[in-house]
Residue, then its C-alpha position, 0 to 999 in steps of 0.5 A: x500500500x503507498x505511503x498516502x493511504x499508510x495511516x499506521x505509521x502516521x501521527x494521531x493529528x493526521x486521522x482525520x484526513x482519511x475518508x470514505x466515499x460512501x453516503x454518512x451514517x448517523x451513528x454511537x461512537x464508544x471511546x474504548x481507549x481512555x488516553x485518547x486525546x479529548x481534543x482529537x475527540x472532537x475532531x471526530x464527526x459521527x458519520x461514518x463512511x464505511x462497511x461493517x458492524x465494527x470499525x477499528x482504530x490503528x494506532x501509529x505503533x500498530x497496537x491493536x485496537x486502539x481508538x474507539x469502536x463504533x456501532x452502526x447499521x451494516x452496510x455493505x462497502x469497502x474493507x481494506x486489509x492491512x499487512x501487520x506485523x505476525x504478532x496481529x495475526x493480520x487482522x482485518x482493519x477497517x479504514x474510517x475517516x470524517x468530513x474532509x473540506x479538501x474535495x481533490x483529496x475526498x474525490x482521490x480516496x473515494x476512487x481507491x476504496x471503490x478500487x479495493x471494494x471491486x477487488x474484494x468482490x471478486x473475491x468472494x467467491x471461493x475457488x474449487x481448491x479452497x472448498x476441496x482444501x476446507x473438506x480435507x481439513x474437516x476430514x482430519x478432524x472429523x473422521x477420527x471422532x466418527x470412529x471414536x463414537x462408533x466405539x463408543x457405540x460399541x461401548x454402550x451396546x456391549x453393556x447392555x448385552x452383558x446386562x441381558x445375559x445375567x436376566x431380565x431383572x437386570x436388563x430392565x434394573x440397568x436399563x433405568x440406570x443407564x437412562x436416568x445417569x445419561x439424564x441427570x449426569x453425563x448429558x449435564x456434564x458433556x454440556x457444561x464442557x462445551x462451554x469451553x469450546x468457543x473459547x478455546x477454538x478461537x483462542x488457539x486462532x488467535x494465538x492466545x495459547x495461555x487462555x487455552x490452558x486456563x479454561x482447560x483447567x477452570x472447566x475441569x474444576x467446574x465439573x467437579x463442582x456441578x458433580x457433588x450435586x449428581x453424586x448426591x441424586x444418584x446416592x438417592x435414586x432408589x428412595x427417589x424411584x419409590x416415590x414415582x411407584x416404581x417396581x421395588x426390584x427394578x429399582x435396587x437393581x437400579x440404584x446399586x447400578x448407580x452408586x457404583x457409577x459414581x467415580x465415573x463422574x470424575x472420570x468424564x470431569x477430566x475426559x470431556x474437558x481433554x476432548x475439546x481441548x485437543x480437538x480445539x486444536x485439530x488433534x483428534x487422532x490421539x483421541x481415537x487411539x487412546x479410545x480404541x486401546x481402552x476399548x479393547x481392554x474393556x472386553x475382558x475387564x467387564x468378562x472378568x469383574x461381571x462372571x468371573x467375580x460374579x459381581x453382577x450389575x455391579x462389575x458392570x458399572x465398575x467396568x464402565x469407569x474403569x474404561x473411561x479411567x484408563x482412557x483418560x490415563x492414555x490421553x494424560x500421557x499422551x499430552x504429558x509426554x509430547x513434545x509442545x510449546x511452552x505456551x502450551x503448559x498446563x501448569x498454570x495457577x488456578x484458584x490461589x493468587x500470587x501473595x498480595x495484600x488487598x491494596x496490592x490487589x487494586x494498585x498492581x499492574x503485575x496481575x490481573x484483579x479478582x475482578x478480572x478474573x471474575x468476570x471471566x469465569x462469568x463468561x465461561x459459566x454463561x457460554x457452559x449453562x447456554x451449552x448445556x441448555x442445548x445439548x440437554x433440551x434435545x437429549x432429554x426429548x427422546x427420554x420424554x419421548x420413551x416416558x409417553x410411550x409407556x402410556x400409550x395403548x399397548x405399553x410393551x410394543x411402544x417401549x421395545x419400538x422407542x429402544x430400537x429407535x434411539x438405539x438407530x438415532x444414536x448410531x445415526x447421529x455419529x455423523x453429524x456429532x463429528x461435522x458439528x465438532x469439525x466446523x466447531x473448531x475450523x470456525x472458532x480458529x478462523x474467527x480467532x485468526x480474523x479469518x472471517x471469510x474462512x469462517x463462512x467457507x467452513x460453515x457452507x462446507x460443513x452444511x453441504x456435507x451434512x445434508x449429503x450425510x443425512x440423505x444416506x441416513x434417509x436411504x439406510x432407514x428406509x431400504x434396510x428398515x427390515x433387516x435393522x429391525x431384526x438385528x434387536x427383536x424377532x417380536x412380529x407386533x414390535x417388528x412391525x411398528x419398528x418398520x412402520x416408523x423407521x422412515x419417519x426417523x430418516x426424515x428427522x435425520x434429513x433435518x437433524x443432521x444439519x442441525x446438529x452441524x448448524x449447532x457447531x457452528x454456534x458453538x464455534x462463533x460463541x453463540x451457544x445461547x441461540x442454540x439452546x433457545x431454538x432447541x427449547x422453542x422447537x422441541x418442546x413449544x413445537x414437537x412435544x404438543x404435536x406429539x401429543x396429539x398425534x399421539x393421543x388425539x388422533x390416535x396414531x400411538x408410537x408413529x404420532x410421537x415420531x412425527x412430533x419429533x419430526x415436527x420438531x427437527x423441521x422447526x430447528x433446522x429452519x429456525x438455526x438455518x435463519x441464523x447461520x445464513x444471515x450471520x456477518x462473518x466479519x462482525x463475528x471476527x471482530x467479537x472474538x478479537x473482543x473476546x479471546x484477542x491479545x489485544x488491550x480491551x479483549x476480555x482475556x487479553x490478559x490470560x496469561x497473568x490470571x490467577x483465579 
């Protein structure tokens, strides 16, 4: 760029020389430096000539941002990147100026920006080797985590074989278990942990690896805190079934299941927070072998524990935590033991600061305050309870989904039907879990790096390929709805309602697949609330009183609930699609310079000295 448009080298007093020639916008301007200069102050005019939602400030030293942020209607016109220096992570840079008398100088800066405006048009569009680029990236970071819910699958199914094979008391006592600990505990765990992935993704693309590691840390020690209250329902579920008229029996088997289970809570309290953390970063592969190996150990461990030692139900929890046990003590060596970079360390300070008297709080430069330091752990417990919202809103709908059915006209049918139903979704849902973790991470880096264009390219790639995925979802379901409903029962009635409804769940899974992506995406731009309020308002304002009626009203039993959950999956692809196609990407970039920036007004700038 020539010297005539290099305002980054130049006084303050030179600023306002700089103009756009785009018609005014009246607009608030919020002074974010306060050694601004108050007569510079008023130099500036409150029209602003220029493009998007933020318009940021350069400072003759290049330190980023500096001046003052300005809030105004989008309107589409000219951005000028700036070449800076690597430690700004070339940040997009949006030229301002103010009323200018000089006309010669207006009519000379207005012809350049339109120039640059018509060169960033054209490049809009991204080229064939960009997209096919952008899939292989999601491939390295997606594949791994299909496989890994694959075995996961295998997991669970291995369980309740096991439980199967010691009678049907146990099978039904194991089955309570195994859904009221999938409501209460580890759907309310796995998302409270997804709190942190916004932070930690578009921290590593914003190079603030000290952010990375304390909110690694801060959300290990928040699940430990939300798991003494789950420790304590679990401990009591027994006298809690009682009071629903529960089957005594079912219910010991149940609760004794359950108590065994408790120290896998502080197993998923280190495992979900490692996940995201290495996933964040696109290393997903050591995940899957860390898996893969404690898998294959938990064959003979829960062989041993349940008919060697006849341990019952018991050695069967015991198996399930030992499992998740050795999979966290794989992935604790694995990032032990490689080599990192030093920002990468994890041995940073968690809750004890550094020795200080209560002025030395307030008067010292050296660490970031308490209430610094309060405020971003408010900003992780937000994005872990809008996180958690989310993934429980629609996790719980199928239980709710398998309550109802107990009320319908023939219970037993219904039941076995919504087992092997949410024994297909959650075989189905492998795929989606895996594109909706890839663009959760190739978003959130490429916003942290302000790559906002980048950040658009993943999300189309991302919904391309889980609309390709979800057509297959469909096909398998209905081709193979037959020969899928033999695998779990030789039963004709449960057989038969299997195959009438077996369709309708590929239906869902046309909608549930870019959803469950769309959701990523969210999550990946830090904007897990509107997830959560989609969810809420499509499942449950939405497909839970269509159910009912189908249901109940109309009297289609088990095939009106799948329709209900139809209705719900229509609601909440369109409903996130509104969103996600209407997002401005280059606003979305400045928000998380905002927040995960190293920059002076970021809300973590400052990670790497906090110690609370």
């Amino acid at each position: 760029m020539d010297e005539q448009h290099d305002f980054t080298h130049r006084p303050r007093s030179h600023y306002h020389e700089f103009i756009c020639g785009k018609p005014p916008l009246a607009l608030e301007i919020e002074y974010i430096d306060e050694n601004l200069d108050l007569s510079l102050q008023k130099d500036f005019t409150t029209r602003i000539l220029c493009s998007y939602s933020y318009i940021s400030l350069v400072s003759h030293n290049s330190k980023l941002p500096l001046g003052m942020l300005c809030l105004f209607e989008s309107v589409r016109g000219c951005v000028v990147p700036l070449s800076c220096e690597e430690h700004l992570l070339n940040p997009v840079v949006l030229w301002f100026a103010v009323q200018c008398q000089d006309r010669n100088k207006k009519a000379k800066l207005t012809k350049r920006f339109k120039m640059l405006a018509e060169e960033k048009s054209q490049r809009t569009h991204p080229t064939v080797a960009e997209v096919l680029d952008e899939v292989k990236r999601m491939r390295d970071i997606g594949l791994p985590i299909a496989a890994m819910s694959l075995v996961g699958y295998l997991k669970n199914m291995t369980l309740v074989v096991c439980m199967g094979r010691l009678g049907s008391l146990e099978l039904a006592g194991g089955s309570m278990a195994i859904g009221f600990t999938n409501i209460t505990g580890y759907s309310v765990l796995s998302g409270l942990a997804m709190g942190m992935e916004p932070l930690c993704t578009q921290a590593f693309g914003s190079r603030n690896l000290s952010l990375v590691s304390l909110t690694l840390l801060r959300t290990i020690f928040m699940l430990l805190l939300f798991s003494l209250p789950i420790c304590l329902l679990w401990l009591n579920l027994e006298t809690f079934m009682l009071c629903l008229n529960q089957n005594p029996d079912i219910t010991r088997v149940a609760s004794l299941y359950c108590r065994f289970a408790i120290p896998d809570l502080i197993a998923n309290s280190f495992l979900h927070p490692i996940r995201i953390y290495l996933r964040s970063k696109g290393t997903t592969w050591p995940l899957l072998w860390c898996t893969l190996l404690a898998i294959l150990l938990h064959v003979p461990i829960i062989i041993f524990l349940t008919f060697k030692l006849h341990l019952g139900v018991q050695g069967i929890s015991i198996s399930a935590f030992v499992t998740n046990f050795n999979t966290l003590f794989f992935l604790l060596i694995y990032m032990f033991y490689t080599r990192v970079p030093k920002e990468y360390s994890l041995y940073v300070p968690l809750l004890i600061p550094s020795p200080m008297s209560h002025n030395d709080l307030i008067i010292t430069g050296n660490s970031t305050s308490i209430s610094t330091a309060g405020k971003e752990w408010g900003v992780l417990i937000k994005f872990s309870i809008q996180s958690c919202l989310s993934v429980c809103l629609e996790w719980w709908w199928y239980e709710f989904m398998t309550i109802v059915a107990g009320y319908l006209h023939n219970p037993r049918v219904a039941l076995a039907t919504a087992a092997i139903v949410i024994q297909t979704t959650s075989l189905m849902y492998t795929l989606p879990t895996a594109l909706s973790a890839s663009v959760s991470t190739r978003v959130g880096n490429e916003l942290g790096a302000g790559q906002g264009a980048r950040a658009s390219l993943s999300t189309v790639v991302a919904i391309g390929l889980a609309l390709a995925g979800s057509i297959l979802g469909l096909l398998w379901t209905t081709i193979g709805r037959e020969w899928w409903g033999r695998v779990f029962t030789n039963d004709g009635e449960v057989l038969e309602l299997t195959i009438s409804v077996l369709p309708i769940i590929g239906l869902c899974e046309l909608a549930n697949c870019p959803q469950t992506t769309s959701c990523g995406i969210l999550r990946g731009s830090a904007r897990p609330g509107v997830g959560a309020v989609i969810n809420f308002c499509s499942f449950y304002l939405v497909g839970a009183p269509v159910a009912i009626v189908l249901a109940f009203v109309w009297k289609l039993g088990m095939v009106g609930l799948c329709y209900g959950l139809l209705a719900a999956q229509i609601a909440c692809v369109v409903s996130i699609f509104a969103v996600v196609f209407n997002t401005d990407w280059e606003r979305e970039s400045f928000k998380a310079k905002s927040l995960v920036g190293k920059t002076s007004c970021a809300t973590f700038a400052h990670a790497d000295q906090t110690q609370v």
